[in-house]
C-alpha positions as CSV (number, residue, x, y, z in Angstrom):
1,X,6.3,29.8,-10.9
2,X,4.6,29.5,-7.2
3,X,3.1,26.3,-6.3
4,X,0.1,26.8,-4.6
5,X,1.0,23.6,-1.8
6,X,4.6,24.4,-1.3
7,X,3.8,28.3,-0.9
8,X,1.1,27.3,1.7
9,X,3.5,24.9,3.7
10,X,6.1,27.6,3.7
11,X,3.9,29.8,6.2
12,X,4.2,29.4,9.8
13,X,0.8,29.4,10.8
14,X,1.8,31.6,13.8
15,X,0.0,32.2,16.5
16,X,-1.8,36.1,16.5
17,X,-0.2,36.1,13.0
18,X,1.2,39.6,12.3
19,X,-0.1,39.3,8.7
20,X,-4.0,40.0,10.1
21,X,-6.5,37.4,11.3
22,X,-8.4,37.0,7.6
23,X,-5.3,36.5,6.0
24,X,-3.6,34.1,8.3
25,X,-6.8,32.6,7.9
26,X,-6.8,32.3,4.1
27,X,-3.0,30.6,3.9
28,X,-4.0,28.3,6.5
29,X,-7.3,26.9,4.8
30,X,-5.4,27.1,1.8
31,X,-2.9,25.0,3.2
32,X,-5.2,22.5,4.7
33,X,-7.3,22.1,0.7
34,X,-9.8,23.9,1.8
35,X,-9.8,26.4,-1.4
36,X,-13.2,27.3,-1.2
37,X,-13.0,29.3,2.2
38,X,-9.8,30.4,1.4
39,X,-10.9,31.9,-2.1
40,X,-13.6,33.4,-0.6
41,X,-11.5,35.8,2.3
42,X,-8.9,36.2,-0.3
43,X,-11.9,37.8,-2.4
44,X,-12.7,40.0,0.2
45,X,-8.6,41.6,0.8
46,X,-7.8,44.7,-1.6
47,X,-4.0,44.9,-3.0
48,X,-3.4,47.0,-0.7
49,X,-4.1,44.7,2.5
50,X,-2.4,42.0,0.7
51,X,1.0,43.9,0.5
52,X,0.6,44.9,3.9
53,X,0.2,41.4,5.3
54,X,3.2,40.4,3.2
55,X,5.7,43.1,4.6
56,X,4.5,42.1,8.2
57,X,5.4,38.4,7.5
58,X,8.4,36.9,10.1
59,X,9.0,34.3,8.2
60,X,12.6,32.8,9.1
61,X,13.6,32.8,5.4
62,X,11.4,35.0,3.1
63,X,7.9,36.5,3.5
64,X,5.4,34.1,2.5
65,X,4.3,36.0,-1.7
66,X,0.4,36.6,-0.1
67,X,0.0,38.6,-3.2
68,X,0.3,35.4,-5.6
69,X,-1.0,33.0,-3.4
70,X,-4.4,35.4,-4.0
71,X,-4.1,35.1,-7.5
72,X,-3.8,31.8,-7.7
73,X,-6.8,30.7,-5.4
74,X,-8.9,33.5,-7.2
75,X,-7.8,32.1,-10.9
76,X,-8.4,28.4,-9.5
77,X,-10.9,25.9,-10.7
78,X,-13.0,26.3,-7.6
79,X,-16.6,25.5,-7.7
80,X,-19.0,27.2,-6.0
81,X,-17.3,29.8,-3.1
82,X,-17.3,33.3,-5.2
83,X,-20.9,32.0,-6.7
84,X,-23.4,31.2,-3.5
85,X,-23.6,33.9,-0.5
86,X,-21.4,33.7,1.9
87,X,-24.5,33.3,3.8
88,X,-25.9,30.4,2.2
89,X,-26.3,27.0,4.4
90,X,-23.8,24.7,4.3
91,X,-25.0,20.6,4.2
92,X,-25.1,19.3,7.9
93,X,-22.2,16.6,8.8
94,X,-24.2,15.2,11.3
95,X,-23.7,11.6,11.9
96,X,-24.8,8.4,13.6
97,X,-21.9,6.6,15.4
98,X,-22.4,3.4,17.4
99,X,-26.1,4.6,18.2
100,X,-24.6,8.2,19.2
101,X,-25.7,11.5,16.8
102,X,-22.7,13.4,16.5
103,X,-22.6,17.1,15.2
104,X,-19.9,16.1,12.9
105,X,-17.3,12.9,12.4
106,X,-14.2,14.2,13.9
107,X,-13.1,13.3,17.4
108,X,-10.4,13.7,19.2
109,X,-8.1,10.5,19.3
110,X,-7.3,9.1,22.7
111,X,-3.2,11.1,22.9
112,X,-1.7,13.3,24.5
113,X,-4.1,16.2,23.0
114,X,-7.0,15.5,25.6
115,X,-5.2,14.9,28.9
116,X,-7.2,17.4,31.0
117,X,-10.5,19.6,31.1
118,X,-9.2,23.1,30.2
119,X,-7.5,21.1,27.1
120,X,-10.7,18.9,25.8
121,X,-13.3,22.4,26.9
122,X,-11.0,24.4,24.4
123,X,-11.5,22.1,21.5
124,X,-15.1,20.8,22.0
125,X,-15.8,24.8,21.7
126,X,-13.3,25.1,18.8
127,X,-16.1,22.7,17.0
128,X,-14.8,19.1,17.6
129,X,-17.8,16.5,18.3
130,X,-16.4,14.6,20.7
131,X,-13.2,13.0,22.1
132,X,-11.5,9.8,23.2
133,X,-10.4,10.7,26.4
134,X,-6.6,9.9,26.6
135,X,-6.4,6.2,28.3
136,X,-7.4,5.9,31.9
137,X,-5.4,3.3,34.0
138,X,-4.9,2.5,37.0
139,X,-1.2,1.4,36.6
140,X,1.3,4.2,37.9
141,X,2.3,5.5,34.9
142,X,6.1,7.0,34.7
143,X,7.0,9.2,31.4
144,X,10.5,9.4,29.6
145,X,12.0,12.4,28.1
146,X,12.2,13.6,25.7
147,X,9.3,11.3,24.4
148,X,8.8,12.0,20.8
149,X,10.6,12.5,17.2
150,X,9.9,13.0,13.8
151,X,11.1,11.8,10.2
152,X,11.6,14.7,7.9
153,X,11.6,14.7,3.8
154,X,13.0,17.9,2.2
155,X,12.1,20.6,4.0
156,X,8.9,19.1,5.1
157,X,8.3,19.5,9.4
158,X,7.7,15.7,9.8
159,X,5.9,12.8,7.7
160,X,6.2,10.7,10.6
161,X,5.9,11.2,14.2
162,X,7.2,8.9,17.1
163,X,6.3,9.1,20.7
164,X,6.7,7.1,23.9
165,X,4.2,8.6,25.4
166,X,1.8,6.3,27.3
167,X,-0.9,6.8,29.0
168,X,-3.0,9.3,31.4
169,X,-0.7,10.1,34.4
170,X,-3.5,11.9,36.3
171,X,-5.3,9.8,39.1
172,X,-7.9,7.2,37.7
173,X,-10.5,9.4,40.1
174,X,-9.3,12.6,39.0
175,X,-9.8,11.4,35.0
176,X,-13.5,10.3,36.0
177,X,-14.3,13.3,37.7
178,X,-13.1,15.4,34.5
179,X,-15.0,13.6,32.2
180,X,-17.9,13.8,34.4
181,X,-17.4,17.9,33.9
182,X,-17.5,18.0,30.4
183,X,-20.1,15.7,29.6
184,X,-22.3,18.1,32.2
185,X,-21.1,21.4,31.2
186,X,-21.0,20.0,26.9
187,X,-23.9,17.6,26.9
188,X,-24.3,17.8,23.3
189,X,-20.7,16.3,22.5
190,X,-19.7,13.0,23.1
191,X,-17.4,11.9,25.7
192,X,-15.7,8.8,25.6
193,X,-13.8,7.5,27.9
194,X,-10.7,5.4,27.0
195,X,-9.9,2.7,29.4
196,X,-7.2,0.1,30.3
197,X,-6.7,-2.4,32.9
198,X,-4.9,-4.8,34.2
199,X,-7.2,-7.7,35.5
200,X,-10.7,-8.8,34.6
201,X,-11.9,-6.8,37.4
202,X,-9.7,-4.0,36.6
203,X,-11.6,-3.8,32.9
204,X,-15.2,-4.1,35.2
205,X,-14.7,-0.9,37.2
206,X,-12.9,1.4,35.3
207,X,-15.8,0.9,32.4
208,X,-18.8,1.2,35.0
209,X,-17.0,4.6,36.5
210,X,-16.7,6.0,32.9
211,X,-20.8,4.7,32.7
212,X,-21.2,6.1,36.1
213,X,-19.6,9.7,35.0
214,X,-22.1,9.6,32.0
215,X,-19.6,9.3,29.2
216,X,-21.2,8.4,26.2
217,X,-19.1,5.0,25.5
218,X,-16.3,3.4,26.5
219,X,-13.0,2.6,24.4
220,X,-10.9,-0.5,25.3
221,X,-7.3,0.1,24.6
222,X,-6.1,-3.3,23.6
223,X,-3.7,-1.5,20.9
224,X,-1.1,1.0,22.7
225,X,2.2,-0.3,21.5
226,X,4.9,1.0,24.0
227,X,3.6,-0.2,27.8
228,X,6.5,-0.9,29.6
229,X,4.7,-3.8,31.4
230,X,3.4,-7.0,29.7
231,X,0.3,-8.2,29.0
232,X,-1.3,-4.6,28.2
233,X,-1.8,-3.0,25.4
234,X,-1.4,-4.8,22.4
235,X,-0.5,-7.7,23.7
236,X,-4.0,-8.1,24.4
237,X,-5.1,-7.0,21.0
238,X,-3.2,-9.2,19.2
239,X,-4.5,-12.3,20.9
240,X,-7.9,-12.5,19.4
241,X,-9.0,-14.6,22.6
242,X,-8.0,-12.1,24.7
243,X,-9.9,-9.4,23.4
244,X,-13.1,-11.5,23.0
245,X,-12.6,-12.2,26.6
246,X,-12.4,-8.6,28.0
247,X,-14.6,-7.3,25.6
248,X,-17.4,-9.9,26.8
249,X,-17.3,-8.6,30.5
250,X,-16.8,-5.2,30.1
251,X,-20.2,-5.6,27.5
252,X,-21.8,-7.5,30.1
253,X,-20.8,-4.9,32.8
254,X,-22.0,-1.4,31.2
255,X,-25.2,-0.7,29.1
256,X,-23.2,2.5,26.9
257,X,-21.4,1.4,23.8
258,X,-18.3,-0.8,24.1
259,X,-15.7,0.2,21.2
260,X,-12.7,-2.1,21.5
261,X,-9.2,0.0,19.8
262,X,-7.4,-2.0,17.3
263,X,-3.3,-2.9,17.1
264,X,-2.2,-2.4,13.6
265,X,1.0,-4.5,15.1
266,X,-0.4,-7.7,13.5
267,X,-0.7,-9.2,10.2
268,X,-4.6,-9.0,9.7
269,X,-6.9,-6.9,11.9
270,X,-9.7,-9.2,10.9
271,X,-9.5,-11.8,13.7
272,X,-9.6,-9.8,16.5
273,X,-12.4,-7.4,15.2
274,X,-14.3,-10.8,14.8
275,X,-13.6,-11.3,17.9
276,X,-14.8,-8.3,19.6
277,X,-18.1,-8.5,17.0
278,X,-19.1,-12.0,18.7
279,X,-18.2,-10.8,21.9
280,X,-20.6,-7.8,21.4
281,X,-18.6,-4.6,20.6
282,X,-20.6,-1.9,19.3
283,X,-17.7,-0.4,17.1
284,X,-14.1,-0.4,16.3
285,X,-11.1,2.2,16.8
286,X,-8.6,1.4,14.2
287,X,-5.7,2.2,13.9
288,X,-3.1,2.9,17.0
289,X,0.7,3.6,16.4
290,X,2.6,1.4,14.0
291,X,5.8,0.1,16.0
292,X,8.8,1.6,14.9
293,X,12.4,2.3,16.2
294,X,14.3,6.3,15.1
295,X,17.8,6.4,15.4
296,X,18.0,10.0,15.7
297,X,20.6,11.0,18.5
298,X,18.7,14.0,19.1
299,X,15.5,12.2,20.3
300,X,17.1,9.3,22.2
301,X,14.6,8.7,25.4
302,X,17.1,8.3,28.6
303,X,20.0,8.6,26.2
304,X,18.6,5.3,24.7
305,X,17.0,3.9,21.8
306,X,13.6,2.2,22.3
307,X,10.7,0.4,20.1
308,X,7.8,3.0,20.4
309,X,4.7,4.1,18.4
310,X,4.6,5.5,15.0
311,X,1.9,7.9,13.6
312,X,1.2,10.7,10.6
313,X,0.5,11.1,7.4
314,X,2.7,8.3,6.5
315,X,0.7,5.7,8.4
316,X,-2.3,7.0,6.2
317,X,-2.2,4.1,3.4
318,X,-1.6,1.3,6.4
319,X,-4.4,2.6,8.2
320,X,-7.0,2.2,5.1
321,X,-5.9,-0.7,4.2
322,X,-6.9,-2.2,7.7
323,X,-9.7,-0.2,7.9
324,X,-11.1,-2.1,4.3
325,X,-10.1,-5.2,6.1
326,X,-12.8,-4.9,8.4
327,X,-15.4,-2.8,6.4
328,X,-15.1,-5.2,3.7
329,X,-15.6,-8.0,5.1
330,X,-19.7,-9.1,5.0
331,X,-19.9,-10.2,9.0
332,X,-18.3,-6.9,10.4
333,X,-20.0,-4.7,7.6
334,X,-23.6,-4.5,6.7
335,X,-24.6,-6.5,4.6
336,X,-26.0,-9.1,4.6
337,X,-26.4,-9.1,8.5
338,X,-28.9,-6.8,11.1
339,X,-25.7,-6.4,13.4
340,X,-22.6,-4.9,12.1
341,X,-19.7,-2.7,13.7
342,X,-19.5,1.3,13.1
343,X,-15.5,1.9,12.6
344,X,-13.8,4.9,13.6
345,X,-10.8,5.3,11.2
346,X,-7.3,6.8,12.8
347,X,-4.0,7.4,11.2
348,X,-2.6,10.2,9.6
349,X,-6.2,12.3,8.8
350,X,-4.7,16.2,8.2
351,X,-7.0,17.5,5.8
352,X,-10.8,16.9,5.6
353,X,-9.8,14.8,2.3
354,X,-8.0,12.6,4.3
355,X,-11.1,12.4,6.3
356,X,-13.4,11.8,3.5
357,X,-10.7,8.3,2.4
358,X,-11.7,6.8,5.7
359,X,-15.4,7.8,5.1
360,X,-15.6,6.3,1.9
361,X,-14.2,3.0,3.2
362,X,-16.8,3.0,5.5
363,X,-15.6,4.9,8.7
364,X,-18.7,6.5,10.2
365,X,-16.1,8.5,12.5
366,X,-12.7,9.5,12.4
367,X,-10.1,10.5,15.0
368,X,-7.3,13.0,15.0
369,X,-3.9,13.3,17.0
370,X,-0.9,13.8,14.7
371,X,-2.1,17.0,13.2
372,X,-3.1,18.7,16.3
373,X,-0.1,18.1,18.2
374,X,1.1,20.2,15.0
375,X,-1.1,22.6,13.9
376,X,-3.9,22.9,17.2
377,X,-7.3,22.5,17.4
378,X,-7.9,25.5,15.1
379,X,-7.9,22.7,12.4
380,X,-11.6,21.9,12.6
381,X,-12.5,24.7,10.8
382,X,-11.1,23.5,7.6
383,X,-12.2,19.9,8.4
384,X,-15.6,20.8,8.5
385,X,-15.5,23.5,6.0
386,X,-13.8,21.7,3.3
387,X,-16.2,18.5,3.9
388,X,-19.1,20.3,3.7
389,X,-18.1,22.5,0.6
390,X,-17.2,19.0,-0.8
391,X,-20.6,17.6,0.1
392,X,-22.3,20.9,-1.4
393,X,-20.0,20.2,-4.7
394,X,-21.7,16.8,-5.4
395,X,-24.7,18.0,-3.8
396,X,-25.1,15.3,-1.4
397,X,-27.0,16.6,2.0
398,X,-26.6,13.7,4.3
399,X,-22.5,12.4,5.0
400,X,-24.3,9.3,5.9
401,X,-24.5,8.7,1.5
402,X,-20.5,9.1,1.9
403,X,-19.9,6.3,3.8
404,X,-18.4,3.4,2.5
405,X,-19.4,4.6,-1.6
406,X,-15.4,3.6,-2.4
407,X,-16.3,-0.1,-1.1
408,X,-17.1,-1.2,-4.7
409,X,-14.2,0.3,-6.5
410,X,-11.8,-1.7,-4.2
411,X,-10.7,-5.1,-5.8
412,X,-7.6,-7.8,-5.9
413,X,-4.6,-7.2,-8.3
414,X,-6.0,-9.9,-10.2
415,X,-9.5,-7.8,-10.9
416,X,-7.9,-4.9,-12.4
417,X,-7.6,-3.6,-16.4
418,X,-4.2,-4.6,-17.8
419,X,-5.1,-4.0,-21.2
420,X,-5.1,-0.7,-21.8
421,X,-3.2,2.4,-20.3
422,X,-2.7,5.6,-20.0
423,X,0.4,8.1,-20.9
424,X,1.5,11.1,-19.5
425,X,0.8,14.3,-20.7
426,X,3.6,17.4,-20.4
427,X,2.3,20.7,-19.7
428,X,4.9,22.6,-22.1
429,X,3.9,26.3,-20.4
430,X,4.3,24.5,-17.0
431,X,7.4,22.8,-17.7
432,X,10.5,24.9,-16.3
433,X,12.7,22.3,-17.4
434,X,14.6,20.7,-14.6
435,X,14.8,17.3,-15.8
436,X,13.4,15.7,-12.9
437,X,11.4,13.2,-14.7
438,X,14.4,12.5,-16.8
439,X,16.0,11.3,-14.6
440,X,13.8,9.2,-12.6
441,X,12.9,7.7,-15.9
442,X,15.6,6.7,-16.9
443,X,17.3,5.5,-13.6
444,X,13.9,4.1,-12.1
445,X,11.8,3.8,-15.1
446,X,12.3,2.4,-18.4
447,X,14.3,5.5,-20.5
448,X,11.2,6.9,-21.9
449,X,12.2,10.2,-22.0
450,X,14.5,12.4,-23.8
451,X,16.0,15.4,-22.7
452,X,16.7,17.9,-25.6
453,X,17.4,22.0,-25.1
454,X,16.1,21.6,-21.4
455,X,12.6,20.3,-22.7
456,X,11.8,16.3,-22.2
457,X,10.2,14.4,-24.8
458,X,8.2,10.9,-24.3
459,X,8.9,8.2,-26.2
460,X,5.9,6.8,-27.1
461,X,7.6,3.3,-28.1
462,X,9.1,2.9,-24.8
463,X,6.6,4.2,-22.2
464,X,4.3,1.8,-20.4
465,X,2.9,4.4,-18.3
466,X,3.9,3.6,-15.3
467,X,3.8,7.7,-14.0
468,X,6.8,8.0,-12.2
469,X,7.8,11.2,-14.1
470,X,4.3,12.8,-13.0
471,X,4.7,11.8,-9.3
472,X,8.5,13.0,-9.1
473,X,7.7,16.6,-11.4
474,X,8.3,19.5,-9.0
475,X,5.5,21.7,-11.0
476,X,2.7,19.6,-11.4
477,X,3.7,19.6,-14.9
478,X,3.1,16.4,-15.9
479,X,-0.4,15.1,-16.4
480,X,-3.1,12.4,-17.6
481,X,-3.8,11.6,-21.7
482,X,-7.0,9.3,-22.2
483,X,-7.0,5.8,-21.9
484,X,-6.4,3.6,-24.4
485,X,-5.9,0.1,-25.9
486,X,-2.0,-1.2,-25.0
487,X,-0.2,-1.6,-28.4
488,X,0.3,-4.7,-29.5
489,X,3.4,-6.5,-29.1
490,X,5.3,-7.6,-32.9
491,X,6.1,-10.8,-32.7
């Protein structure tokens, strides 16, 4: 049986693929959820073209199965792709951010992805709105190497990416002048530039050259986790006075939007995103890299082990729950106020569902590193696409009604149903009989399945439904039965 995720993650996503342009294409919107662009060009491939592609695979291990992975996007739930024109408008993601309309919500994150002008031209033409121009100092900067690592799960390339990198080595001048180039030669996307400095008067001029170049806003870095001198970074942002302080001035100093960018390295984001509200921040970048230590021997930096940043799809769940921190609280959101803070979300957004989380908590904006490092700029396309086909879907026509709609359905332990529940369903036809969720139920769970002639069996009795056997079932086998009332306990 081919799963259509682990088939997807197999391929290479190489560069000029070999297997032909439209196919590449389909695997790799497949692979990034977008279903609906990828049923569509696999619509348009005969049998023939699809063996072709496969034989020309160079996969490492096996050719990627291009034949199934057809099948199964054709023969998928999908909504609308084979059903409109391929013509048809798609709904606009045009958005308002900090008083700035953007073409769409996705930005490049201040990182190592947009550290020159060739670099930041290529992806604002690839479709990107805007970027976060990596951090502009001017502190000589010195680099280690190497300067990243990754954790790995089965197979996967990384869940979790560390880097010492810090920030822009170019000349402070230099930076300005590049940021001046793109803003003239792109005026419809935004430019932001991404500032740190050392003294109150260092925050003062570096802010009123980025105004001077005519970037859109200004970011204050008060978050980057690995500067090897004190007092920057976020050592600043986790002194609440601090960042009040140099978010004043620099507010005071420029008229474009001042966005101060968060350290998740503290217990609650909430006190210094007050503090840059009163001090009169337009928005909020949020999250930077967790701090984090890999012991990999491969990855040492200057055959030593250091304290550096930590970022990917495994930040994700950290990263939203700050983000409702601040989106749900009444003096930094809406309501109830005229003045409130847009938020740009950051941490691990890969797919445009990932995207849509932060949205929903109220992000007006999001910001990608991680995945481009990995994948390239070419990502937009299934960003964009798979948002708007999602739009289309509920037929909403503004992303504006998107933002913050999962606000209400967030709620303390204490405000959630524990009386009924729901048990698990098994799939019999897509059960290949492993055992998997034998196992984990009966070693991590609470030995409510049986496993009989390579088939499991719930025990009704037993379950509470916690899901554990759904999560841990390598086919997607295991699924959802209605709610109901919990049985009552004899006495």
């Amino acid at each position: 049986m081919l799963h259509l995720n682990e088939e997807t993650a197999r391929c290479l996503l190489c560069h000029d693929a070999p297997c032909g342009q439209k196919v590449a294409r389909a695997i790799r919107a497949a692979r990034f959820d977008n279903l609906w662009t990828a049923t569509r060009l696999f619509n348009q491939l005969t049998e023939a073209e699809l063996e072709s592609a496969e034989k020309a695979c160079i996969h490492y291990d096996r050719p990627i199965r291009v034949s199934e992975l057809a099948k199964i996007c054709l023969q998928a739930d999908n909504p609308d792709c084979l059903q409109t024109g391929e013509n048809e408008p798609l709904p606009s993601l045009e958005i308002s951010f900090c008083d700035m309309v953007c073409e769409n919500p996705f930005f490049l994150a201040s990182s190592a992805i947009c550290t020159n002008y060739d670099m930041v031209a290529r992806a604002l033409e690839a479709g990107w709105a805007g970027v976060f121009y990596k951090t502009i100092t001017k502190a000589e900067i010195r680099e280690v190497s190497p300067r990243f690592d990754a954790v790995r799960k089965e197979g996967t390339p990384f869940v979790g990416f560390r880097n010492m990198e810090q920030l822009s080595e170019n000349p402070y001048t230099e930076d300005f002048d590049i940021l001046r180039r793109l803003k003239q030669n792109y005026p419809s996307k935004r430019i932001i530039a991404s500032i740190m400095g050392q003294t109150e008067e260092e925050w003062i001029e570096l802010a009123k050259m980025a105004e001077a170049a005519g970037c859109d806003a200004v970011e204050l870095n008060f978050s980057c986790p690995q500067m090897r001198l004190t007092g920057l970074g976020s050592d600043i942002g986790q002194n609440p006075e601090l960042v009040m302080f140099y978010t004043s001035y620099v507010n005071e100093a420029v008229s474009i939007p001042v966005i101060p960018k968060m350290t998740p390295n503290i217990m609650s984001m909430t006190s210094p995103a007050l503090a840059s509200y009163y001090a009169g921040a337009h928005g909020i970048s949020a999250i930077n890299t967790i701090k984090s230590i890999t012991m990999n021997p491969e990855a040492e930096v200057s055959r030593k082990k250091t304290i550096s940043g930590y970022s990917g799809k495994a930040v994700k769940p950290i990263a939203l729950r700050m983000i409702y921190e601040m989106t749900g609280n009444p003096i930094l959101s809406k309501a109830g106020v005229e003045k409130h803070m847009d938020i740009s979300g950051i941490g691990g957004i890969e797919t445009w569902r990932d995207a849509l989380e932060f949205i929903q908590l109220g992000c007006r904006n999001v910001q990608v590193c991680t995945a481009v490092m990995q994948y390239g700029y070419r990502i937009i396309d299934d960003l964009t696409e798979g948002l708007q086909h999602y739009m289309r879907s509920r037929g909403i026509t503004e992303l504006k009604k998107l933002v913050g709609e999962e606000l209400p359905n967030i709620v303390l332990p204490s405000g959630l149903d524990r009386d009924t529940m729901v048990f698990p369903k098994i799939d019999r036809e897509r059960c290949i009989g492993c055992g998997r969720c034998y196992v984990s139920c009966m070693d991590g769970g609470h030995q409510a399945i049986v496993f009989e002639d390579r088939k499991p069996r719930i025990i009704g009795t037993k379950c509470v439904g916690c899901h554990l056997c759904r999560l841990v079932c390598p086919t997607a086998a295991i699924g959802l039965a209605k709610r109901m009332n919990k049985p009552q306990k004899s006495e």
